[in-house]
N, C-alpha and C positions, 0 to 999 in steps of 0.2 A: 504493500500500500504506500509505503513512504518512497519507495521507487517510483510507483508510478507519480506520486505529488511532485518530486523532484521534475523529472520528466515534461510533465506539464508545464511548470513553472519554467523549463528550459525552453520549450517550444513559447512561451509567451511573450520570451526577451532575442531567442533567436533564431524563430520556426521560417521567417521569412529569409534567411541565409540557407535553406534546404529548397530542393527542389521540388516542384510542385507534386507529383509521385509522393516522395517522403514525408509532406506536408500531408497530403490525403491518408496515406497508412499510418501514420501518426495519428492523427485526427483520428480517424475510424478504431482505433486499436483501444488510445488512452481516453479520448472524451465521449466515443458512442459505445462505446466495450462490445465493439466486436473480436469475435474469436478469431482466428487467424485463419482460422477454414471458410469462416464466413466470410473473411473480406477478398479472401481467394477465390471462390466463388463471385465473388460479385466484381473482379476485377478480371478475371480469368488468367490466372495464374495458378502458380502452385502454393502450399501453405508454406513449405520450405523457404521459395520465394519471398513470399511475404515475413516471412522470418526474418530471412537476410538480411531484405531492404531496413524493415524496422532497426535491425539492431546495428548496422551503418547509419544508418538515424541516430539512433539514439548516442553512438561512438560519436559522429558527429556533434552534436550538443554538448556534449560531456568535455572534448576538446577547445570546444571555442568558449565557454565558462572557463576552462584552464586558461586558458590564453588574455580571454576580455575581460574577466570575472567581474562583469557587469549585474550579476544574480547576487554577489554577494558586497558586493558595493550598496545595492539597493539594501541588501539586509540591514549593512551597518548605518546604512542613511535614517532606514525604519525607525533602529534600535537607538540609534542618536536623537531623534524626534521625539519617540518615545520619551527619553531621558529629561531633554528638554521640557516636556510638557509636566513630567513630574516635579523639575525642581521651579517650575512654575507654581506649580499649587502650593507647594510647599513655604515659598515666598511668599503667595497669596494670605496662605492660613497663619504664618506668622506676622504679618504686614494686619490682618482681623484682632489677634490677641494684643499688639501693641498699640493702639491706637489709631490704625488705618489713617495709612498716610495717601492722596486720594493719587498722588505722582506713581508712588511705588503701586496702588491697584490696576491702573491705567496702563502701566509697564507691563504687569505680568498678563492682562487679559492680550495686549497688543502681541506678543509673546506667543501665547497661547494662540492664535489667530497665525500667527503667520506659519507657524509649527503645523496646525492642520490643514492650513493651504499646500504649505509642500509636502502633506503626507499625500493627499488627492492625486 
């Protein structure tokens, strides 16, 4: 399962550097869960075949993540915005017990805003 997630999320940052072929057996494999006989059937191939090609797919993906690792760039972007957004609050709820200063409320909301724009 955690395969195929990964998978997916490689074909979302890099499914358009694959060719239209491996784009479609991808597609059919990971997001409509077809069986490999099935998409063999419906492609008129063999299931072998469609083996092959998926898992040149999938090496594929797995290569250009090595290379661009633009899937986990995104993570650490995620995980930084996240971060941000928490020590927002946290600013917030101390800025509440001290007197609520209205510069420092205005900062952290502004903060917060711009944090879930670039999470979008």
């Amino acid at each position: 399962m955690a395969k195929n997630l990964e998978i997916t999320i490689l074909m979302d940052f890099y499914g358009d550097m694959l060719t239209a072929k491996q784009r479609e057996f991808l597609d059919l494999y990971y997001n409509e869960d077809l069986s490999l006989a099935e998409i063999a059937a419906n492609v008129g191939i063999t299931r072998q075949g469609v083996r092959d090609a998926i898992k040149r797919a999938e090496c594929q993906l797995i290569e250009m993540e090595e290379r661009l690792k633009l899937v986990s760039r995104f993570r650490e972007v995620q995980k930084g915005l996240e971060e941000i957004m928490d020590c927002a609050t946290r600013i917030s709820a101390e800025n509440r017990k001290s007197g609520l200063s209205r510069e420092i409320n205005d900062l952290t909301v502004r903060i917060k805003s711009i944090a879930i724009s670039l999470s979008e």
